[in-house]
MARROKOL-206231 format. One record per residue: residue number from 1; residue in one letter; x, y, z of N, C-alpha, C, CB in turn. Coordinates in Angstrom, 1 decimal, always signed. Last residue first. Glycine has a CB too. Example, Ala and Ser with C-alpha at 12.3 -4.5 7.8 and 13.67 -1.06 7.14 Angstrom:
<nodes>
{2; 's'; {+12.8; -2.2; +7.1}; {+13.7; -1.1; +7.1}; {+12.9; +0.0; +7.9}; {+14.1; -0.6; +5.7}} {1; 'a'; {+13.2; -5.7; +7.8}; {+12.3; -4.5; +7.8}; {+13.2; -3.3; +7.8}; {+11.3; -4.5; +9.0}} 
</nodes>
This chain:
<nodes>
{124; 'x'; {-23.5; +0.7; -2.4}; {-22.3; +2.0; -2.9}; {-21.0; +1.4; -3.1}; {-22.1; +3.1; -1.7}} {123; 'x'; {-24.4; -1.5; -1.3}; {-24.8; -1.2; -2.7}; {-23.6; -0.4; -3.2}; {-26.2; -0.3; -2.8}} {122; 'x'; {-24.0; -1.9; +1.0}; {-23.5; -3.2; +0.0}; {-23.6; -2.8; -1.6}; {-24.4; -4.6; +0.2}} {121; 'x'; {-24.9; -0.2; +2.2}; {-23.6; +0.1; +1.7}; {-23.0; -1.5; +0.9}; {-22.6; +0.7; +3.1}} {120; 'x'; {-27.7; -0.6; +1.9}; {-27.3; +0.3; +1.0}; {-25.5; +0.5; +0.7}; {-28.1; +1.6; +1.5}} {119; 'x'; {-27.6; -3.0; +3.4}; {-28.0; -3.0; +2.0}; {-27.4; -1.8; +1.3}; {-29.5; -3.1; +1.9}} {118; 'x'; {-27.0; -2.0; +6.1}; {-25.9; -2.8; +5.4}; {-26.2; -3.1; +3.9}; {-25.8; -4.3; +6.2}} {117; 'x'; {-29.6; -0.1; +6.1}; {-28.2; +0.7; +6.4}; {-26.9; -0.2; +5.4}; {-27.9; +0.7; +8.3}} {116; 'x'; {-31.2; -2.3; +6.6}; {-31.7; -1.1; +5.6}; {-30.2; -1.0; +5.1}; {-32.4; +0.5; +6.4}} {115; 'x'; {-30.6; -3.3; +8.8}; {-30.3; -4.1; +7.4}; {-30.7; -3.4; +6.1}; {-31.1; -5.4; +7.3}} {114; 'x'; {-31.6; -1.5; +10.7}; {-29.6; -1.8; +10.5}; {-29.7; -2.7; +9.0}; {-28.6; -3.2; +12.2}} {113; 'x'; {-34.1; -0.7; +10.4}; {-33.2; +0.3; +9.5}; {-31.7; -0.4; +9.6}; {-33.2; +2.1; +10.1}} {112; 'x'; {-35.2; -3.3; +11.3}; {-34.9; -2.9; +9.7}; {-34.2; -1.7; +9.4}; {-36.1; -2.8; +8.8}} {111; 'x'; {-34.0; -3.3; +13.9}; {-33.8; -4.1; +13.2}; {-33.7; -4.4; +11.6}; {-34.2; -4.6; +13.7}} {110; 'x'; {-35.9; -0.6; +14.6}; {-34.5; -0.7; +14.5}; {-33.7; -1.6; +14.0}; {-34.1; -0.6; +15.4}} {109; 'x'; {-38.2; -2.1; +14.3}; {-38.2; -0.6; +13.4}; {-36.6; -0.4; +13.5}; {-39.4; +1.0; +14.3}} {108; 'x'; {-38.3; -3.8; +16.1}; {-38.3; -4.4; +14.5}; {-38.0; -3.2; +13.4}; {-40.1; -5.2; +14.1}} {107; 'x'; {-38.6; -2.2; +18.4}; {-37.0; -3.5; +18.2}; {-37.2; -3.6; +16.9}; {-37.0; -5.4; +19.2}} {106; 'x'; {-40.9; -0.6; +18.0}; {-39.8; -0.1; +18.0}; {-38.8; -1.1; +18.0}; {-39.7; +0.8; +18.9}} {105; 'x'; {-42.6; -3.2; +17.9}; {-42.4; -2.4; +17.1}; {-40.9; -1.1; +16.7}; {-43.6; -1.9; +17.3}} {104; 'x'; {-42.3; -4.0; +20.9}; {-42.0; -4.8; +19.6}; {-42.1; -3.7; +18.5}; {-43.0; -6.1; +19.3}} {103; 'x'; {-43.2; -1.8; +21.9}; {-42.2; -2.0; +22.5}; {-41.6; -3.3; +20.9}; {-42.7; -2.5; +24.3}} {102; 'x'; {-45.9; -1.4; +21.2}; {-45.0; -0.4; +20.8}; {-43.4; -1.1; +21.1}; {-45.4; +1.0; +21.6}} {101; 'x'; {-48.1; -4.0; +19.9}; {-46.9; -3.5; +20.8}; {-46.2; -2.7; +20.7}; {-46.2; -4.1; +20.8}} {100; 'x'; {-49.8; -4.3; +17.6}; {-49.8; -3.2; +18.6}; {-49.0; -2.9; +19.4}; {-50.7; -3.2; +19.3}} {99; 'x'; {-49.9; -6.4; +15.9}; {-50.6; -6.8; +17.2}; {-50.3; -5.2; +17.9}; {-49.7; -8.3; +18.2}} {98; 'x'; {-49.0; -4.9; +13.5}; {-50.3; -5.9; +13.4}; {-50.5; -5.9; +15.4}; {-49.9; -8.1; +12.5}} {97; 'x'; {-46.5; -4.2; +13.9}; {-47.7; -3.2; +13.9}; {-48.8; -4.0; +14.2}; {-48.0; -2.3; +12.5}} {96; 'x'; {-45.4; -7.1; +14.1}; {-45.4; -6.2; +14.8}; {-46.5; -5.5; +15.1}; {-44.8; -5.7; +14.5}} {95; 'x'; {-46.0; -7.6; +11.1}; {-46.3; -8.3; +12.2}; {-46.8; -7.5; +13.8}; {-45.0; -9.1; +12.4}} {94; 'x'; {-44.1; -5.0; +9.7}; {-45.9; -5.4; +10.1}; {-46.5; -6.2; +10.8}; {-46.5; -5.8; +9.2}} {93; 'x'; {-42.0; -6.6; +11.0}; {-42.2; -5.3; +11.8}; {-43.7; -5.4; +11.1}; {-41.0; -3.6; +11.5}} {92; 'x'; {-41.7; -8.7; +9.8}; {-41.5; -9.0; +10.9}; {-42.2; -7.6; +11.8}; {-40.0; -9.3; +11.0}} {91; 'x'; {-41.4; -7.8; +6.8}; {-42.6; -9.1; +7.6}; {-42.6; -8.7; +8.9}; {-42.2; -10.8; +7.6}} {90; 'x'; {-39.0; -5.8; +7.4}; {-40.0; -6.0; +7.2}; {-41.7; -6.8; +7.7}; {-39.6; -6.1; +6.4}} {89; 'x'; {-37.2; -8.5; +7.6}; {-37.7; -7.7; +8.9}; {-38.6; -6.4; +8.5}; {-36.4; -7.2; +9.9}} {88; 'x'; {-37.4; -10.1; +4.9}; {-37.8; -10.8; +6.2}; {-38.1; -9.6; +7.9}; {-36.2; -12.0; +6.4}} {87; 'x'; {-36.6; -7.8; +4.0}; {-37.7; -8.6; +3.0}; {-38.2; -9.1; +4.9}; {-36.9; -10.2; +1.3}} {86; 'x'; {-33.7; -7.6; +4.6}; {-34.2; -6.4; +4.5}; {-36.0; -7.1; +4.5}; {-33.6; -5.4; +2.8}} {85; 'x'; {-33.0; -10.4; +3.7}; {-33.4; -9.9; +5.4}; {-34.1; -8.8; +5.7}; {-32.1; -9.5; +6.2}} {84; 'x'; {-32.6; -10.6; +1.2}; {-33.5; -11.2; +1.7}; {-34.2; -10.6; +2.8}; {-33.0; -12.3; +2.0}} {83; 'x'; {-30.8; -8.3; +0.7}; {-32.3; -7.6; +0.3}; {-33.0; -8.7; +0.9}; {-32.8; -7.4; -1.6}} {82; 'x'; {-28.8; -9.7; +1.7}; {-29.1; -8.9; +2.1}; {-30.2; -8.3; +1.7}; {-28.4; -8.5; +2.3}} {81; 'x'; {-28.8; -11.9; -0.9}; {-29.2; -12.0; +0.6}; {-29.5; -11.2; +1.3}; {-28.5; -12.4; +1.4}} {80; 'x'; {-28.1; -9.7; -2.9}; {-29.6; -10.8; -3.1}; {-29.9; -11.2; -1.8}; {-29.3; -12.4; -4.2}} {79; 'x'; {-25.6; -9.0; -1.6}; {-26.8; -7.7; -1.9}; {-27.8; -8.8; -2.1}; {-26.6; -6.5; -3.5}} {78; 'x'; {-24.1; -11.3; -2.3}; {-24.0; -10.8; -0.7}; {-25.3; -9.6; -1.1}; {-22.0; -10.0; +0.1}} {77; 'x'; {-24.4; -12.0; -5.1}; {-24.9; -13.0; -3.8}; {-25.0; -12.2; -2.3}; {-23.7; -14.2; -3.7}} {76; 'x'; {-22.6; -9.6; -5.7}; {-24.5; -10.1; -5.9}; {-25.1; -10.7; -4.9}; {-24.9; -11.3; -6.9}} {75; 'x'; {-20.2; -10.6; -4.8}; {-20.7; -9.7; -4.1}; {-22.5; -9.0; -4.3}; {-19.6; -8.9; -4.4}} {74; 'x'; {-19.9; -12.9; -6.4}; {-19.2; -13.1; -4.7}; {-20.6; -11.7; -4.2}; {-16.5; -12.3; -4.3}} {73; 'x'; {-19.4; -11.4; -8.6}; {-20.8; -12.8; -8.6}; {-21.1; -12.6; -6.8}; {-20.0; -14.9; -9.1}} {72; 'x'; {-17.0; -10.0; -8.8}; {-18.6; -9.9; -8.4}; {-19.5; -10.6; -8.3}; {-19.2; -9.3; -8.9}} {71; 'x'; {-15.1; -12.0; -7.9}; {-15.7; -10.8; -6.8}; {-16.7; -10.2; -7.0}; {-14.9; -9.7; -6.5}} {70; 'x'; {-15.1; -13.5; -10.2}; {-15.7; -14.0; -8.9}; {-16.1; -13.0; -7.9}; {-14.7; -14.7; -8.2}} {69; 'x'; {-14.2; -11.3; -12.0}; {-15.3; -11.5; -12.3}; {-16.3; -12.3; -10.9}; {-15.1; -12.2; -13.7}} {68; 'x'; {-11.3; -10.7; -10.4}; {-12.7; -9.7; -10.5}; {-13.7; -9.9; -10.8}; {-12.8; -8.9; -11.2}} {67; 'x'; {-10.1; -13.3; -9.1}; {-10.8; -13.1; -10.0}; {-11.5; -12.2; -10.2}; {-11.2; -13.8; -10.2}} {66; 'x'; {-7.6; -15.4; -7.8}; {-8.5; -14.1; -7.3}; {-9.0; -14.3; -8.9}; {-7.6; -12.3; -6.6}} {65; 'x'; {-6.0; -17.2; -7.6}; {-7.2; -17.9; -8.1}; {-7.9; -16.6; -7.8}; {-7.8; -19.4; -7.3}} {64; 'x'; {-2.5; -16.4; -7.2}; {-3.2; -17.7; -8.1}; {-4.6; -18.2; -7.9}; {-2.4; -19.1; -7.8}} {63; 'x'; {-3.1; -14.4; -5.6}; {-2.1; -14.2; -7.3}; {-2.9; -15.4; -7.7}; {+0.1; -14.5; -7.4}} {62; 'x'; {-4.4; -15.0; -3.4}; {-5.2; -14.2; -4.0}; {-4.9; -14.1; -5.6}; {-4.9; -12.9; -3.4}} {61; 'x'; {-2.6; -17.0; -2.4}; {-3.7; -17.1; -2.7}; {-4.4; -16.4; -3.5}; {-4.2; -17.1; -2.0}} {60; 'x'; {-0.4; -15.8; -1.7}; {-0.2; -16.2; -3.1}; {-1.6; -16.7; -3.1}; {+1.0; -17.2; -3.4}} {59; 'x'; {-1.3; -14.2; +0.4}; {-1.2; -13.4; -1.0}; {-1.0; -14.5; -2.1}; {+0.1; -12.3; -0.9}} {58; 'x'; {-2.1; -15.7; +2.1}; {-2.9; -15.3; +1.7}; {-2.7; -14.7; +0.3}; {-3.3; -14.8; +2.5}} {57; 'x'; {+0.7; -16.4; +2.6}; {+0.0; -17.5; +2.0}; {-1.5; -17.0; +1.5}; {-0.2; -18.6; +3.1}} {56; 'x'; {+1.6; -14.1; +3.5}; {+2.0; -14.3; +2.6}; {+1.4; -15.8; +1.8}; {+3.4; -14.1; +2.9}} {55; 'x'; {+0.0; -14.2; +6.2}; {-0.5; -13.6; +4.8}; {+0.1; -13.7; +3.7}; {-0.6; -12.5; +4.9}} {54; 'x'; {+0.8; -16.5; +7.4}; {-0.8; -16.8; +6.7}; {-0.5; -15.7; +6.3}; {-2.4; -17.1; +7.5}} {53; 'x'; {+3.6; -15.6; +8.0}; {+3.3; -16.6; +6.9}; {+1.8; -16.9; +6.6}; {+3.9; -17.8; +7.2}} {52; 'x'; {+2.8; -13.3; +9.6}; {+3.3; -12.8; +8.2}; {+3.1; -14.2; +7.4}; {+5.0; -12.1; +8.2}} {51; 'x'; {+1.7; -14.3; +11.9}; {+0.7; -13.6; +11.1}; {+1.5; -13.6; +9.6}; {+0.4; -11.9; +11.9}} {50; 'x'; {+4.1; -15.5; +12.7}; {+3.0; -16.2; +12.3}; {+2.0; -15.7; +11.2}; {+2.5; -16.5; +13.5}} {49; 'x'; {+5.5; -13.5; +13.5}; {+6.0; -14.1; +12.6}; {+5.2; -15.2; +11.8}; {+7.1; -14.6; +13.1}} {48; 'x'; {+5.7; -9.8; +13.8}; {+4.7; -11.4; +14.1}; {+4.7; -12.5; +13.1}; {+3.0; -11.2; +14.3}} {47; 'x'; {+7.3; -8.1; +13.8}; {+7.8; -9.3; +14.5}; {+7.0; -10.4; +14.6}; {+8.1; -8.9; +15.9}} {46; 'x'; {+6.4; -5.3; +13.2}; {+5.9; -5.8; +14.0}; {+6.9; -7.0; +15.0}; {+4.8; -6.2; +13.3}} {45; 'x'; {+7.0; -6.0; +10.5}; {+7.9; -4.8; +11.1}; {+7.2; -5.2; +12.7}; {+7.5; -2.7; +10.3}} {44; 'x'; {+5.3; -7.9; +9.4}; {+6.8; -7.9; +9.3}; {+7.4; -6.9; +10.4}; {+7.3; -7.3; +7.7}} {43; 'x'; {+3.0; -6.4; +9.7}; {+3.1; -7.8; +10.8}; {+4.9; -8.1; +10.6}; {+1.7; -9.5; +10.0}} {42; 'x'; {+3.4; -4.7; +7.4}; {+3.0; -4.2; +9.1}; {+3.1; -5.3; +9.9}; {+1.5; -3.6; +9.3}} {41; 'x'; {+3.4; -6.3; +5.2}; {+5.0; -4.9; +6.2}; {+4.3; -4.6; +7.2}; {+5.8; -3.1; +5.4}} {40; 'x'; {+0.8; -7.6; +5.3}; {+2.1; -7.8; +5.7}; {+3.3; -7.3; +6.0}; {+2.4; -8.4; +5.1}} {39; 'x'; {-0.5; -5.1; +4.9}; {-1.0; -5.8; +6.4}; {+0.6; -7.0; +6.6}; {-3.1; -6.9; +6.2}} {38; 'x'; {-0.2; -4.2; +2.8}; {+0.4; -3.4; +3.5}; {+0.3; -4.3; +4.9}; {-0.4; -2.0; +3.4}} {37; 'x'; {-1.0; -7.0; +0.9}; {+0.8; -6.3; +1.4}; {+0.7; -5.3; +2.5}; {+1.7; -5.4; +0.1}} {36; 'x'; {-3.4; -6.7; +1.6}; {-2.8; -7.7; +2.1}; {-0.9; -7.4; +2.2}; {-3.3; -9.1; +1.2}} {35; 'x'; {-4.2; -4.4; -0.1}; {-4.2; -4.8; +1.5}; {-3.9; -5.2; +2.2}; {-4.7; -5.1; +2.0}} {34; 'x'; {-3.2; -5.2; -2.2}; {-2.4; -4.3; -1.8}; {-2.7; -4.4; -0.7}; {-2.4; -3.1; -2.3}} {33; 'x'; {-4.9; -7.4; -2.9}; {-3.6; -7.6; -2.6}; {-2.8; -6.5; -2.1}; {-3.0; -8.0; -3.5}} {32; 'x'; {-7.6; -6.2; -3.1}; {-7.1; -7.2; -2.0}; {-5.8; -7.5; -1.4}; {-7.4; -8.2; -2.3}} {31; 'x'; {-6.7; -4.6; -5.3}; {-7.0; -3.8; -3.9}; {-6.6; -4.8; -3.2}; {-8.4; -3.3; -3.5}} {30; 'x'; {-6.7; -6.6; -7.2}; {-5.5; -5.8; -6.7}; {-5.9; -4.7; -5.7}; {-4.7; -5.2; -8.0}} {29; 'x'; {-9.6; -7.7; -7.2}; {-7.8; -8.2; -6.8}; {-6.9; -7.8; -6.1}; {-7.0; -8.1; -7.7}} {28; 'x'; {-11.7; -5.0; -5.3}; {-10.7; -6.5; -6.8}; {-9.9; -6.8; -6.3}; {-9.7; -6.3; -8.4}} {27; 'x'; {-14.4; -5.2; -3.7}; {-13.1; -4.7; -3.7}; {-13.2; -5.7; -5.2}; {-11.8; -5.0; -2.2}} {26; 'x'; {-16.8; -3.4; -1.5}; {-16.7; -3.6; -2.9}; {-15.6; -3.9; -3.2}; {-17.1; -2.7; -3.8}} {25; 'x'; {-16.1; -2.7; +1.0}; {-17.4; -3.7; +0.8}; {-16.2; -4.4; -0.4}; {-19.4; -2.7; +0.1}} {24; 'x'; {-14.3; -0.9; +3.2}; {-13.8; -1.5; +1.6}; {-15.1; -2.4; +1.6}; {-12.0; -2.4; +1.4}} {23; 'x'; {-14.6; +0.5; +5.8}; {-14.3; -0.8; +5.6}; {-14.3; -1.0; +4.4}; {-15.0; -1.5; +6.2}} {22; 'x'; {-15.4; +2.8; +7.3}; {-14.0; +1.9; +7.9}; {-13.8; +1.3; +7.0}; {-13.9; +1.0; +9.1}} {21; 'x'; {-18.1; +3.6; +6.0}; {-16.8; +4.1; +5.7}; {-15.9; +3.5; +6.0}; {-16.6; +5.2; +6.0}} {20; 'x'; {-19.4; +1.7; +7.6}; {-19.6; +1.4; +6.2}; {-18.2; +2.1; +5.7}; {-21.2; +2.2; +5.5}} {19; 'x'; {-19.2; +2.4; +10.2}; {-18.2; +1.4; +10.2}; {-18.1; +0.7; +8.3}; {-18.8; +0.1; +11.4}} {18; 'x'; {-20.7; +4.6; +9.8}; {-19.5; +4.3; +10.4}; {-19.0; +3.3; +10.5}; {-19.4; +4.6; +11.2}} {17; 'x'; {-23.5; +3.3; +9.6}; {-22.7; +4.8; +8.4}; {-21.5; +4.5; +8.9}; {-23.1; +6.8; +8.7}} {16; 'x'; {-23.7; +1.7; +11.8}; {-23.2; +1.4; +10.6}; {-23.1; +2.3; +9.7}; {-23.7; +0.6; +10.2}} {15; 'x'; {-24.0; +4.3; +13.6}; {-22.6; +3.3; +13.7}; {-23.0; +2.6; +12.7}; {-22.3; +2.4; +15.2}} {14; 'x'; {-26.1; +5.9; +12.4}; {-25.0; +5.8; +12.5}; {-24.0; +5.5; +12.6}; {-25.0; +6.1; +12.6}} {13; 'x'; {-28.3; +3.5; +13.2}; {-27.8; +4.0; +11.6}; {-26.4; +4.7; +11.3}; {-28.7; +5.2; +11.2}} {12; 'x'; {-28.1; +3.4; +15.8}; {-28.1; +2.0; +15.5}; {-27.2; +2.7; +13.2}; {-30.6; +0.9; +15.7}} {11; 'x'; {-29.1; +6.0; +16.5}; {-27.7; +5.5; +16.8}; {-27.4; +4.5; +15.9}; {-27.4; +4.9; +18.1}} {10; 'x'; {-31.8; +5.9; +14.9}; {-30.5; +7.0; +14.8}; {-29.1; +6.6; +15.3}; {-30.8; +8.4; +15.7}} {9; 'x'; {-33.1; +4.0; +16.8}; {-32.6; +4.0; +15.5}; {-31.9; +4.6; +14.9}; {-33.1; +3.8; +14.9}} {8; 'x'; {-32.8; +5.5; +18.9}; {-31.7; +4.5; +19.0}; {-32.0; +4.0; +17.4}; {-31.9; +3.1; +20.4}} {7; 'x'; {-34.5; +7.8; +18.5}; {-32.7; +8.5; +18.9}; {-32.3; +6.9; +18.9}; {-32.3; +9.7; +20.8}} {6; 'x'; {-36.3; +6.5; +18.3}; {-36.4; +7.0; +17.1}; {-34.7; +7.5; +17.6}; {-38.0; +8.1; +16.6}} {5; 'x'; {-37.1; +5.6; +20.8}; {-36.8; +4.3; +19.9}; {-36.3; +5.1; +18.7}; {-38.2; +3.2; +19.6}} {4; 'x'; {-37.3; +8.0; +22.8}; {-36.2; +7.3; +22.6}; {-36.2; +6.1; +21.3}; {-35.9; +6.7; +23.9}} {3; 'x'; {-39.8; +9.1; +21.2}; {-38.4; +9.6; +20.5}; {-37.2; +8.9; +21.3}; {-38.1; +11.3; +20.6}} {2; 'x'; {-41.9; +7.2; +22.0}; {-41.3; +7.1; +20.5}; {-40.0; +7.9; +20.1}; {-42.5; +7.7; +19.5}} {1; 'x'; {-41.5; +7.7; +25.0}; {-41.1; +6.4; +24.5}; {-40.8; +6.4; +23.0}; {-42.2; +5.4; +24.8}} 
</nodes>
């Protein structure tokens, strides 16, 4: 029973290791916007005519109110919450230990390493 809960917190870690790499956390401006251009010549060349006017609306969004200094404040706030949860399943897994359940213990031992996992790539 402990080495399957210990191979699904191993899964549970690795698919967010993997989807940490897919994905840009930390960005600026001008990353946002280059994203957003490449995602517009790709909806352009595509034919989707809808998608391209929300992004060209997205882009003049970004030109007229983006802000590096907002993106980080933006992105504190997202690490201060996520240390909340980290905090809250914790609690939750001594709880846990407290009454003995292995079966709760291993759900709360996987539940903190995924907010473990989103903390640290909120960090990097």
């Amino acid at each position: 029973m402990r080495t399957s809960v210990t191979l699904i917190a191993i899964a549970f870690s690795a698919l967010a290791a993997h989807s940490a790499l897919a994905q840009p956390v930390h960005a600026t401006c001008e990353s946002k916007r280059a994203e957003i251009s490449r995602d517009l010549e790709h909806a352009k060349a595509k034919g989707q005519v809808s998608r391209v006017r929300g992004l060209e609306k997205a882009l003049r969004e970004n030109e007229a109110h983006c802000s590096d200094a907002k993106l980080e404040q933006e992105h504190a706030a997202r690490i201060a919450e996520q240390e909340k949860k980290v905090e809250r399943r914790q609690r939750d897994l001594d709880d846990a230990r407290a009454t003995g359940k292995a079966s709760k213990i291993a759900d709360r031992e996987a539940k903190l390493a995924k907010e473990k996992t989103e903390l640290e790539k909120l960090r990097s």
